[in-house]
N, CA, C and O atoms as a MOPAC input file, in Angstrom:
PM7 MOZYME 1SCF
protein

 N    -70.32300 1     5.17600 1    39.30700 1
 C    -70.19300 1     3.77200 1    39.63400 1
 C    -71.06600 1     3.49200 1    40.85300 1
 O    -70.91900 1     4.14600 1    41.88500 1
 N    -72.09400 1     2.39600 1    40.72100 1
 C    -73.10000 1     2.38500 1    42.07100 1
 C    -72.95600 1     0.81900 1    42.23800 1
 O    -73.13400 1    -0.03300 1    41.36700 1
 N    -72.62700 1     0.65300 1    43.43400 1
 C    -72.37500 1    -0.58800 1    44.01300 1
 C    -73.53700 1    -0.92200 1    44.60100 1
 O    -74.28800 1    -0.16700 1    45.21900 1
 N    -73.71300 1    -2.47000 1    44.32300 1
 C    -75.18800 1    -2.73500 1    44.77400 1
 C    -74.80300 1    -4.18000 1    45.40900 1
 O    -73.79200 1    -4.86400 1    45.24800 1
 N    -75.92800 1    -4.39000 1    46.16000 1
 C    -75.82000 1    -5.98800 1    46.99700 1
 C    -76.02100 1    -6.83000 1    46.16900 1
 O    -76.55200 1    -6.72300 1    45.06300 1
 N    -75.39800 1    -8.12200 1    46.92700 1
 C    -75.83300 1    -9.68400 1    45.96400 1
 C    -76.70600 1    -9.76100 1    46.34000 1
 O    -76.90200 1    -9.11300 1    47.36800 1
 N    -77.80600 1   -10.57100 1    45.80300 1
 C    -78.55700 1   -11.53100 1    45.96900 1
 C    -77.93000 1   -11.96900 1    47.54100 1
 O    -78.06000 1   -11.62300 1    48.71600 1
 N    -77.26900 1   -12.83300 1    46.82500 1
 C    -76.48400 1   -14.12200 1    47.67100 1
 C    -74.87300 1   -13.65100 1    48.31700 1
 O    -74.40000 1   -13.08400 1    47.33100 1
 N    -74.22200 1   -13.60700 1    48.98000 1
 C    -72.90800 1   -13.23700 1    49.45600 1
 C    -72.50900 1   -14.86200 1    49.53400 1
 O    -73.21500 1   -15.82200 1    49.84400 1
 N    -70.91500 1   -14.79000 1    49.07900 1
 C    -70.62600 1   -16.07100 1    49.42100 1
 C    -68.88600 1   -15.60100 1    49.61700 1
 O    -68.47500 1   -14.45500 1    49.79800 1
 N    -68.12500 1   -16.76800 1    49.52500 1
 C    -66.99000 1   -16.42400 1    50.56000 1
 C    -65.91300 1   -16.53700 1    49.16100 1
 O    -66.09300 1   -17.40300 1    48.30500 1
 N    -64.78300 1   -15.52600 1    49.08300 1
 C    -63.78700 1   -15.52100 1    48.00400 1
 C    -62.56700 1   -16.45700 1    48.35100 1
 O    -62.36600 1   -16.62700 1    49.55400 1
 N    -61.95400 1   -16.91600 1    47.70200 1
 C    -60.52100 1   -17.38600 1    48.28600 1
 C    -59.40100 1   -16.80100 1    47.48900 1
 O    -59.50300 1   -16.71600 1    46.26500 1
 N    -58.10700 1   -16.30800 1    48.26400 1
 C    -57.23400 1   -15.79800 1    47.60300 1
 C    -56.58800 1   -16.76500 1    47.22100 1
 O    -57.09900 1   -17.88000 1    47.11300 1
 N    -54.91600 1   -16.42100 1    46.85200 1
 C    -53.91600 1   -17.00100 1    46.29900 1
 C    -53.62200 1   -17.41700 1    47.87400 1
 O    -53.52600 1   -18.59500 1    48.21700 1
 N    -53.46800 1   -16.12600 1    48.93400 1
 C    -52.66700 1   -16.52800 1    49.75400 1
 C    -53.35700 1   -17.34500 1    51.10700 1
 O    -53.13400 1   -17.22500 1    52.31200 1
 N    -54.56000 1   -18.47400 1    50.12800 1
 C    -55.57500 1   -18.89900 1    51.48100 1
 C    -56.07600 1   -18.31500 1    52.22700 1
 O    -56.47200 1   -18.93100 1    53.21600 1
 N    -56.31400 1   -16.86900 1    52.15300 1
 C    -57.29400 1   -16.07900 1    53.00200 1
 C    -58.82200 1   -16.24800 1    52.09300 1
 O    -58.92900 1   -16.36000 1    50.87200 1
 N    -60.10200 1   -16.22100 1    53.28700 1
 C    -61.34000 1   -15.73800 1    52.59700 1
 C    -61.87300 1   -14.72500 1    53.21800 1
 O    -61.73500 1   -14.32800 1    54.37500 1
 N    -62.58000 1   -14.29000 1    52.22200 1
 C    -63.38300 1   -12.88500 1    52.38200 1
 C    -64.69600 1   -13.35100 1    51.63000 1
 O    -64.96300 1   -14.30000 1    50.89200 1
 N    -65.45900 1   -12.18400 1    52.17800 1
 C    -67.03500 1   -12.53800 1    51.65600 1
 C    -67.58600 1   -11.59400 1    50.50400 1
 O    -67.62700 1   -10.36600 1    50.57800 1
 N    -67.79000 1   -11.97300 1    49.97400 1
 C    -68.18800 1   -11.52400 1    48.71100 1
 C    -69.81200 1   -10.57500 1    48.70900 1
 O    -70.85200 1   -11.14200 1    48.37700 1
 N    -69.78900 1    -9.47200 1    49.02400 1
 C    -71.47600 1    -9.20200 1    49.52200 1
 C    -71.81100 1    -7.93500 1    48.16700 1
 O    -72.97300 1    -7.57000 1    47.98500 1
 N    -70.88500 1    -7.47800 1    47.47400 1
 C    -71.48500 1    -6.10600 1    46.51300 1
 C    -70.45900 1    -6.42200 1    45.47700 1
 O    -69.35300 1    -6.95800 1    45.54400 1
 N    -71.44900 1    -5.72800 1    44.10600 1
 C    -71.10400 1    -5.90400 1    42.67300 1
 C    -71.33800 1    -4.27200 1    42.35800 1
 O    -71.88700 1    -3.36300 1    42.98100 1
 N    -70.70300 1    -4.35800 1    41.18900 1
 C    -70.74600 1    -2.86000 1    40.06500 1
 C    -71.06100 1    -3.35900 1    38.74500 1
 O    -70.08300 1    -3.90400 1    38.23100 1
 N    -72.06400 1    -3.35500 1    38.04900 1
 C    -72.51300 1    -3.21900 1    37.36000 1
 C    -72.03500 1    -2.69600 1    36.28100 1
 O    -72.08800 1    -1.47100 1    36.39200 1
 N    -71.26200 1    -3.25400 1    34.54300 1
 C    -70.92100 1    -2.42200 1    33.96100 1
 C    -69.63800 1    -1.28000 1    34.02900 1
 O    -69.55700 1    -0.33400 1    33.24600 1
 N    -68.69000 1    -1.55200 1    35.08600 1
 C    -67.85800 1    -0.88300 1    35.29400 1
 C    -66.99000 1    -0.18800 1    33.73700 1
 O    -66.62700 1    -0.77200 1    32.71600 1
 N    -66.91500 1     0.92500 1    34.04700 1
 C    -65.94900 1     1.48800 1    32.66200 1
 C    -64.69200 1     1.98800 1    33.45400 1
 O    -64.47000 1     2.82600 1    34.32800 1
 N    -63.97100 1     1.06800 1    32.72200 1
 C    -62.04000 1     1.39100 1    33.14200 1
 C    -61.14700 1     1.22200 1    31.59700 1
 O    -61.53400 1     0.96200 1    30.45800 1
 N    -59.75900 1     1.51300 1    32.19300 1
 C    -59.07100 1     1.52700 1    30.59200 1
 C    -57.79900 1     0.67300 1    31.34600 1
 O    -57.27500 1     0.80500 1    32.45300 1
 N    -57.57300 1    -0.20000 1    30.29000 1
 C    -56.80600 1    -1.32000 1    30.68400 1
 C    -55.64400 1    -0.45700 1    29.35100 1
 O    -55.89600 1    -0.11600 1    28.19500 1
 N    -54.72900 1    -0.37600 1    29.94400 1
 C    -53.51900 1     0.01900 1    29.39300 1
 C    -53.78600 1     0.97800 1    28.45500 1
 O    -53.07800 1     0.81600 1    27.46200 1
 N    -54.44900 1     1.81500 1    28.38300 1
 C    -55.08700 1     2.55600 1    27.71600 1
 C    -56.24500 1     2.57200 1    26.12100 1
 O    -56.52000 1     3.26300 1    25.14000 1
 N    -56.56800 1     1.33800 1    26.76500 1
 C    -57.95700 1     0.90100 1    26.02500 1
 C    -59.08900 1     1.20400 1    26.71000 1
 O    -59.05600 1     1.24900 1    27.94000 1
 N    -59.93400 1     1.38700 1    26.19500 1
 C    -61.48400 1     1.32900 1    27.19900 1
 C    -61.71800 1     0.09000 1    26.89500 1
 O    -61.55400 1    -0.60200 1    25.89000 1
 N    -62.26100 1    -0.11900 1    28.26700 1
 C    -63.55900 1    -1.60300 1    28.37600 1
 C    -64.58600 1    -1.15700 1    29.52800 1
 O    -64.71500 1    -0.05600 1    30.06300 1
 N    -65.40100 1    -2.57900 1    29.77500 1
 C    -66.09100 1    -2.50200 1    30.62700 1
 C    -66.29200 1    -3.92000 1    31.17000 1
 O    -66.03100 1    -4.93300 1    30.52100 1
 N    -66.91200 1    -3.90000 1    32.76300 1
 C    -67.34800 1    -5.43400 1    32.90800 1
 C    -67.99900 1    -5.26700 1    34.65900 1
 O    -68.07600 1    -4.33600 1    35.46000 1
 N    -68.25500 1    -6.25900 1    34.66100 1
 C    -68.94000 1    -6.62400 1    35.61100 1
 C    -68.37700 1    -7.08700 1    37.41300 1
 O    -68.09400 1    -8.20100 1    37.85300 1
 N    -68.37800 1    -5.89900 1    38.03100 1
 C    -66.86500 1    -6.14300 1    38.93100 1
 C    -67.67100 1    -6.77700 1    40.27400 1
 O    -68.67000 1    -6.27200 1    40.78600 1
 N    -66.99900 1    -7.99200 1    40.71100 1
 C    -67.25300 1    -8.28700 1    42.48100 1
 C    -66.85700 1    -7.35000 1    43.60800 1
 O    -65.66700 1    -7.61900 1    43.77400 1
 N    -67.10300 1    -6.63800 1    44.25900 1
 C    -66.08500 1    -5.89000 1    45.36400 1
 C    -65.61500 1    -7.08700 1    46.42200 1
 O    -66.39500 1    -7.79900 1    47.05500 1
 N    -64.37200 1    -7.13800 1    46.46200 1
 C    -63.39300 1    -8.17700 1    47.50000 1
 C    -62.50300 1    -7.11000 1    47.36100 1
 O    -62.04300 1    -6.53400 1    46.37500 1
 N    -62.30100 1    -6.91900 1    49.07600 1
 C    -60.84500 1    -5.63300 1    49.63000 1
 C    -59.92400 1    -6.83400 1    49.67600 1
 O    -59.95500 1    -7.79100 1    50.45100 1
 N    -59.05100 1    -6.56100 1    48.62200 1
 C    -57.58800 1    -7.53200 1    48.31500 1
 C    -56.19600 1    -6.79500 1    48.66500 1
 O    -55.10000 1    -7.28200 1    48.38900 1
 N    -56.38400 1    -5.56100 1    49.30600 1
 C    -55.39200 1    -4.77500 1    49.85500 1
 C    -54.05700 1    -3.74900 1    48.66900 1
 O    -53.67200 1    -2.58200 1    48.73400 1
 N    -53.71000 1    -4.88700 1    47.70200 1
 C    -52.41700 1    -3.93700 1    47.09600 1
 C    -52.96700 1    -4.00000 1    45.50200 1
 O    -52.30500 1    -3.43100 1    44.63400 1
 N    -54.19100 1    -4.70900 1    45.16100 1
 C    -54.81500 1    -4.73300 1    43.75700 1
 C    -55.35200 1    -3.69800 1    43.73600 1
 O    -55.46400 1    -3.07100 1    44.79000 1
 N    -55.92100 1    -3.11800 1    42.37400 1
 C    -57.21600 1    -2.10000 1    42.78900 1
 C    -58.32700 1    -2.96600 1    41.55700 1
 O    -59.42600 1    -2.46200 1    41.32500 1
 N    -57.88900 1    -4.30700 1    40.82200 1
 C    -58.71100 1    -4.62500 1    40.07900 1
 C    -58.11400 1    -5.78900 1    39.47900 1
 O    -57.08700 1    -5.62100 1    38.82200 1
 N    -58.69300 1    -7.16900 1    39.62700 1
 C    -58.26600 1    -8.21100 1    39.04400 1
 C    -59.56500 1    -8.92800 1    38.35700 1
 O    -60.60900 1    -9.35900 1    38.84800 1
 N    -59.00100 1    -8.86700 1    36.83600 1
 C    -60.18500 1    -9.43500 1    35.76400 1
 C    -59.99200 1   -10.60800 1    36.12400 1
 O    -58.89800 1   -11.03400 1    36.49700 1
 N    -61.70400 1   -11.69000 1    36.01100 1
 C    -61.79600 1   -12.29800 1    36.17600 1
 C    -61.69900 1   -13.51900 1    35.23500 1
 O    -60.66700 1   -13.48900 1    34.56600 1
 N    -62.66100 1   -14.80700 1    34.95500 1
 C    -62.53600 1   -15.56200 1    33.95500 1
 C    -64.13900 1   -15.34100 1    33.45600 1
 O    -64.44400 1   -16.18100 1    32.61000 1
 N    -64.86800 1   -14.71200 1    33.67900 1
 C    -65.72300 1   -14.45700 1    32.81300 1
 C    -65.18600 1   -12.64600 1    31.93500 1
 O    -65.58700 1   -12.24700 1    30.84100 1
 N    -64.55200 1   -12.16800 1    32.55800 1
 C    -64.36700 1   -11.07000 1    31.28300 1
 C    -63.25100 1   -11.84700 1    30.25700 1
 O    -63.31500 1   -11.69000 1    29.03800 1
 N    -62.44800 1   -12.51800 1    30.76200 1
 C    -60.93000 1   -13.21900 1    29.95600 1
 C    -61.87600 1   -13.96000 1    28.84800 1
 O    -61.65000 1   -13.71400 1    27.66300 1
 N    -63.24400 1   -15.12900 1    29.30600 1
 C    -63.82100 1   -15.78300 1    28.08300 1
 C    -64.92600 1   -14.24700 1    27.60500 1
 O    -66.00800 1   -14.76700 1    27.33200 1
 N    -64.97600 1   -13.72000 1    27.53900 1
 C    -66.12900 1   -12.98800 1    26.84400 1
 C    -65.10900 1   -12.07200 1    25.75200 1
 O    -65.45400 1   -11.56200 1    24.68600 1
 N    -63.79100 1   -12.05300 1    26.37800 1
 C    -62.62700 1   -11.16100 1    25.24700 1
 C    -61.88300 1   -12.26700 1    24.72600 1
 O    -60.82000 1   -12.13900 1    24.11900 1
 N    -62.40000 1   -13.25700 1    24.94800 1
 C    -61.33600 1   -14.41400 1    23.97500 1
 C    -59.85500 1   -14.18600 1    24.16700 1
 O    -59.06900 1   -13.87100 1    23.27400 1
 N    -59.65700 1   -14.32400 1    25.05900 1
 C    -58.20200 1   -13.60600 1    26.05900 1
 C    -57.37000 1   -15.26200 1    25.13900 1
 O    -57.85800 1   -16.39200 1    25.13900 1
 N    -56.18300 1   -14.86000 1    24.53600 1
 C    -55.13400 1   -16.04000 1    24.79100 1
 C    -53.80900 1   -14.82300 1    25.63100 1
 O    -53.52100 1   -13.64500 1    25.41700 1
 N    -53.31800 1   -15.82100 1    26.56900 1
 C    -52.52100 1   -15.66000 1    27.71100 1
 C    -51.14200 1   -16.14200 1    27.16500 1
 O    -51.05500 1   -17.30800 1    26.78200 1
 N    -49.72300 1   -15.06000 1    27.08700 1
 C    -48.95200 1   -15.54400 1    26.63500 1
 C    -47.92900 1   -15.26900 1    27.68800 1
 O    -47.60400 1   -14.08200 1    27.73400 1
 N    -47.24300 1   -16.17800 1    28.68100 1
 C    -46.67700 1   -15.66500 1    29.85900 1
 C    -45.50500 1   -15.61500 1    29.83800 1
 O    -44.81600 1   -15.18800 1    30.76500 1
 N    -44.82100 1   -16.32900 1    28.07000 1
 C    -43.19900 1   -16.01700 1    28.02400 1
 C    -43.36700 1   -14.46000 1    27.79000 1
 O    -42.83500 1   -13.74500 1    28.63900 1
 N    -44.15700 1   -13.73100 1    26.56100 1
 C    -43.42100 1   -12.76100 1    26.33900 1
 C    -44.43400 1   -11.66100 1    26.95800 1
 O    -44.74300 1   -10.56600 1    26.48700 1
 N    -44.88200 1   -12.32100 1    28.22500 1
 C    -45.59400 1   -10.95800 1    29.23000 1
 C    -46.57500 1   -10.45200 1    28.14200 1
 O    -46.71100 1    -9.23600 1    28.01300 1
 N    -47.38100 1   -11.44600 1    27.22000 1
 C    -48.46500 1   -10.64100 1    26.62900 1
 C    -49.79200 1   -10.92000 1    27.03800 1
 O    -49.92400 1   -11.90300 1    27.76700 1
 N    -50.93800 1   -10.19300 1    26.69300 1
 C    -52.40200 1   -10.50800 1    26.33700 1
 C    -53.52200 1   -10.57200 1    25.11100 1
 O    -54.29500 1    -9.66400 1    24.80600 1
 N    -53.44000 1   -11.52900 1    24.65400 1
 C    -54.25800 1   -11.03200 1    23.04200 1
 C    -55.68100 1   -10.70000 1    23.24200 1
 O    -56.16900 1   -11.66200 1    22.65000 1
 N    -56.36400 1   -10.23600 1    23.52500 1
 C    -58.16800 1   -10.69700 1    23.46600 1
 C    -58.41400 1    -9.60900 1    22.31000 1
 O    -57.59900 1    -8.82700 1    21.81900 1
 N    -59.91000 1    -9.80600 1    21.99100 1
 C    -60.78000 1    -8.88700 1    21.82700 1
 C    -61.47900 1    -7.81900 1    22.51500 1
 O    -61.99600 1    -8.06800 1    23.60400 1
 N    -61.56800 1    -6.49800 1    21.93900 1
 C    -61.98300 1    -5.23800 1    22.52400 1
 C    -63.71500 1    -5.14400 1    22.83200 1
 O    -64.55000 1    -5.97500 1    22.47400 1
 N    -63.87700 1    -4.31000 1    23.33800 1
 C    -65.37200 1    -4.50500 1    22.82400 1
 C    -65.97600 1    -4.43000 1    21.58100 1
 O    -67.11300 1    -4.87200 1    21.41400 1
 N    -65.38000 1    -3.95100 1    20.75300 1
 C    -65.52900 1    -3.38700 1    19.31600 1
 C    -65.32500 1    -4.77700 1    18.69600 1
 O    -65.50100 1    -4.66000 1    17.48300 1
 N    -65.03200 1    -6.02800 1    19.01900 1
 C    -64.60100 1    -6.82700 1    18.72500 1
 C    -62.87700 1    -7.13400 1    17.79900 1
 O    -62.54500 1    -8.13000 1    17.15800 1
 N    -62.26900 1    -6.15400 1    18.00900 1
 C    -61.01800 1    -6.06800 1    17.49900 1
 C    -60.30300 1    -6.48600 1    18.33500 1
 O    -60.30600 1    -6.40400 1    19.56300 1
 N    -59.26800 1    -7.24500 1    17.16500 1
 C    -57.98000 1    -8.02500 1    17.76800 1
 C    -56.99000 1    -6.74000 1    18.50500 1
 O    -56.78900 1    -5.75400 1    17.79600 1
 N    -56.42200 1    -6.75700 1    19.82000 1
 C    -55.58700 1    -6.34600 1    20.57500 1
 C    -54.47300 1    -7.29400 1    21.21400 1
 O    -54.43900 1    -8.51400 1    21.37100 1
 N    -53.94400 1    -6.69200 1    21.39500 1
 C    -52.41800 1    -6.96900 1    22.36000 1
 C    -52.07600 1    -6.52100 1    23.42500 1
 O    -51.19500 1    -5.79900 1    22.95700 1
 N    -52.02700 1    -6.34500 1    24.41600 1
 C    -51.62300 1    -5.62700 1    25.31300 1
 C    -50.19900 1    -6.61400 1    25.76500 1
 O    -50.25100 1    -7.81300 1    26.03900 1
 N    -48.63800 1    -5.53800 1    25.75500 1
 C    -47.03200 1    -5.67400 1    26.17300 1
 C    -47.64100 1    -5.69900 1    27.42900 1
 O    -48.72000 1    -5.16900 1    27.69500 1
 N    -46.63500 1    -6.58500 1    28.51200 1
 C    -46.35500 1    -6.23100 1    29.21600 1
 C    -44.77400 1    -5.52200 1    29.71500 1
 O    -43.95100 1    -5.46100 1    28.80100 1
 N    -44.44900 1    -5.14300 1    30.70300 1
 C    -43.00200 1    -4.94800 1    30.50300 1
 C    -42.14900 1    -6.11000 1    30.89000 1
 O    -42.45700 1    -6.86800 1    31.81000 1
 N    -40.95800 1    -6.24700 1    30.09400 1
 C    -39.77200 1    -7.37300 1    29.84000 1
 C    -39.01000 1    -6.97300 1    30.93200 1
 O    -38.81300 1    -5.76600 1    31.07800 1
 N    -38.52500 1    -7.80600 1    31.76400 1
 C    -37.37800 1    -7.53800 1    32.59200 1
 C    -36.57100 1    -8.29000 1    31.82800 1
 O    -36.75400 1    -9.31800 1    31.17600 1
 N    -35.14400 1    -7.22200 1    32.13200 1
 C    -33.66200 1    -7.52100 1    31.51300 1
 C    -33.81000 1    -9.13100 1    32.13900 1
 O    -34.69200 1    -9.52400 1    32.90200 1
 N    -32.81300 1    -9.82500 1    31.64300 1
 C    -32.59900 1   -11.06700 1    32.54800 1
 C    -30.97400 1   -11.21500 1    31.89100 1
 O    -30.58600 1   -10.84000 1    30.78500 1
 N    -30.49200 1   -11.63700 1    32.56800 1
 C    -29.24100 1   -11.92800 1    32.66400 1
 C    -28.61900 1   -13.51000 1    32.24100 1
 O    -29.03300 1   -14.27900 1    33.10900 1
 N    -27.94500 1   -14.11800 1    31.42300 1
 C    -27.30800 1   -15.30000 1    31.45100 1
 C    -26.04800 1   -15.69200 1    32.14600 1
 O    -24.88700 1   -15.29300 1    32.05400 1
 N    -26.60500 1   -16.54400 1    32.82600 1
 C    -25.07300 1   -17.41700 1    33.54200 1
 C    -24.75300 1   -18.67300 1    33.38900 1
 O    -25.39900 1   -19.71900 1    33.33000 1
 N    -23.57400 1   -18.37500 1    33.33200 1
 C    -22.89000 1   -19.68700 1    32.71200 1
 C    -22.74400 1   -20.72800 1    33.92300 1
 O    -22.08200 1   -20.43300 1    34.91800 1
 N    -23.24100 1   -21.66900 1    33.81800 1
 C    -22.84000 1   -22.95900 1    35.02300 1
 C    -21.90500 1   -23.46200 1    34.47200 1
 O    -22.04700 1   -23.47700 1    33.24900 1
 N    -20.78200 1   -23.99000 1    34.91200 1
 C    -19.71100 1   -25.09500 1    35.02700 1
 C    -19.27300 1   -25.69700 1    35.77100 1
 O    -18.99800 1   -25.24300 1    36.88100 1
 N    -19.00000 1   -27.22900 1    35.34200 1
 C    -18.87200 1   -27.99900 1    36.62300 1
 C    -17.59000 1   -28.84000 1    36.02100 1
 O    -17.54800 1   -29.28000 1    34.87200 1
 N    -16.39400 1   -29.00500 1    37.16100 1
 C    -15.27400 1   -29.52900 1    36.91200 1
 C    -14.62600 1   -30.18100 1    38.26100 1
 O    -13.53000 1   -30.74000 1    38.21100 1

């Protein structure tokens, strides 16, 4: 894996309103997402407790549909095959409200 400079550096924004600067890319990265292979094109931003968050150009290039009741992911592989990736279900519990 060889990390190389931008062109251009420009500034990231998190979830939690912090920015960071965006200055090196990887090229082609090969990782296995739940035990699939892929590959893609990674920004380096030190985000502290991630070690890798896909972006929206790999989500449109895998035709990602996002299903957030039942913790799934549909896209395409590189092979172009339909996948799924579970996530895990937490138990959840029902409670009864009553009001009297």
């Amino acid at each position: 894996m060889n990390k190389e400079v931008h062109t251009e550096s420009w500034l990231g924004h998190s979830t939690t309103s912090t920015k960071k600067r965006v200055r090196h890319l990887v090229r082609a990265c090969r990782f296995v997402l739940n035990g699939l292979p892929t590959l893609a094109h990674l920004n380096v931003l030190l985000l502290g407790s991630y070690s890798m968050l896909l972006g929206m150009d790999w989500l449109y290039l895998h035709m990602n549909k996002l299903d957030c009741y039942d913790k799934a992911i549909e896209f395409l592989n590189d092979n172009g095959e339909q996948r799924i990736l579970q996530g895990r279900k937490k138990a959840t519990s029902v409670r009864m409200v009553t009001v009297m």
